[in-house]
N, C-alpha and C positions, 0 to 999 in steps of 0.2 A: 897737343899731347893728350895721350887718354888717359883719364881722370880714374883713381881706385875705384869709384863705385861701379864705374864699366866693367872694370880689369875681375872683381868682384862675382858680379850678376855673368858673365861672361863663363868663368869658374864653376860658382854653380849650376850652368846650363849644362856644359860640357860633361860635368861629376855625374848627371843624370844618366846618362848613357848609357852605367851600366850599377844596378843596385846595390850597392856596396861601401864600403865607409870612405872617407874622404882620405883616410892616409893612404889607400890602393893609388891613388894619383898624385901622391907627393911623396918626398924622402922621409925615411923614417926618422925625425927630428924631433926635438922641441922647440915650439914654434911662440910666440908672445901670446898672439891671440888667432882664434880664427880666420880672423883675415889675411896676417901673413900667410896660412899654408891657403888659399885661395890667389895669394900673391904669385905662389909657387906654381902652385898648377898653372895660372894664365901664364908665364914667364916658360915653362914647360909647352904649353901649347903653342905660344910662338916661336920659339928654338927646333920646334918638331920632334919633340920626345918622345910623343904619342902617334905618330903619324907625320908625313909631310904635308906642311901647311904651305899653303899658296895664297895667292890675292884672285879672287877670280873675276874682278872689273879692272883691273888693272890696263890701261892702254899703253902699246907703243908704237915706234916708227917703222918705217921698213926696212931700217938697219938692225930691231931689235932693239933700239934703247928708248926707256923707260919715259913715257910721256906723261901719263898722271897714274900718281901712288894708289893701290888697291884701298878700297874701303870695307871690302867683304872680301872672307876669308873662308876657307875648306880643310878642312882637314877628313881625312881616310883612318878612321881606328879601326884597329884591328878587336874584335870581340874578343874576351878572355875567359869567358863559362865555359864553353866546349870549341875544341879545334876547328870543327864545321861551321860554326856560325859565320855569317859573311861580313866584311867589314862596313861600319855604320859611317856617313857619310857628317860630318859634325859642319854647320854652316853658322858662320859668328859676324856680324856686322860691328866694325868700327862708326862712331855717329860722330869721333869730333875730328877736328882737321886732322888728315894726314900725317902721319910724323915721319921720320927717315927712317923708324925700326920697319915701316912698312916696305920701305925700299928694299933694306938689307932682305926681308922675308923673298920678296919678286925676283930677288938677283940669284940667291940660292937655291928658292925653289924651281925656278926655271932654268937652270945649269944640270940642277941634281945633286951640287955638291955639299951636302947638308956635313 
């Protein structure tokens, strides 16, 4: 399972993308502490709020099913300053074992049916 202080640094990474305060990537709530609305965003980027997230080491068979869980991951944001800008390619590594969210992410993203 991945540990908050990944789910965390993960968050922040992501938040950098585009110069702006951290509530532009979470709900407009009240949150306990910092960490929860970084809880949110990571929870967000893996649902594909922001873009469709996929695994992109993920293996499979030649029927299509899922041999080993993605441990990196992609997501496609769409830029939000001006229309034209092109979208930024956001890449995040998972470092502890696999868990089954990774699964659910591989099954969705590669269907489409998000």
């Amino acid at each position: 399972m991945i540990k908050d202080k990944q789910k965390i640094e993960i968050a922040i990474s992501f938040k950098q993308l585009h110069p702006t305060t951290v509530a532009a990537w979470s709900p407009d709530q009240e949150y306990e502490s910092d960490d929860e609305q970084y809880f949110c965003i990571y929870d967000n980027l893996m649902m594909g709020v922001y873009g469709d997230c996929y695994g992109i080491n993920a293996e499979y068979d030649e029927d299509g099913e899922l041999l080993t869980e993605a441990t990196e991951f992609e997501i496609e944001v769409v830029q939000f300053e001006t229309p034209n800008d092109p979208p930024v390619k956001f890449t995040f590594e998972i470092y502890n074992e696999p868990t089954e969210f990774s699964k659910f992410i591989e099954d969705h993203g590669k269907n489409g049916n998000w």
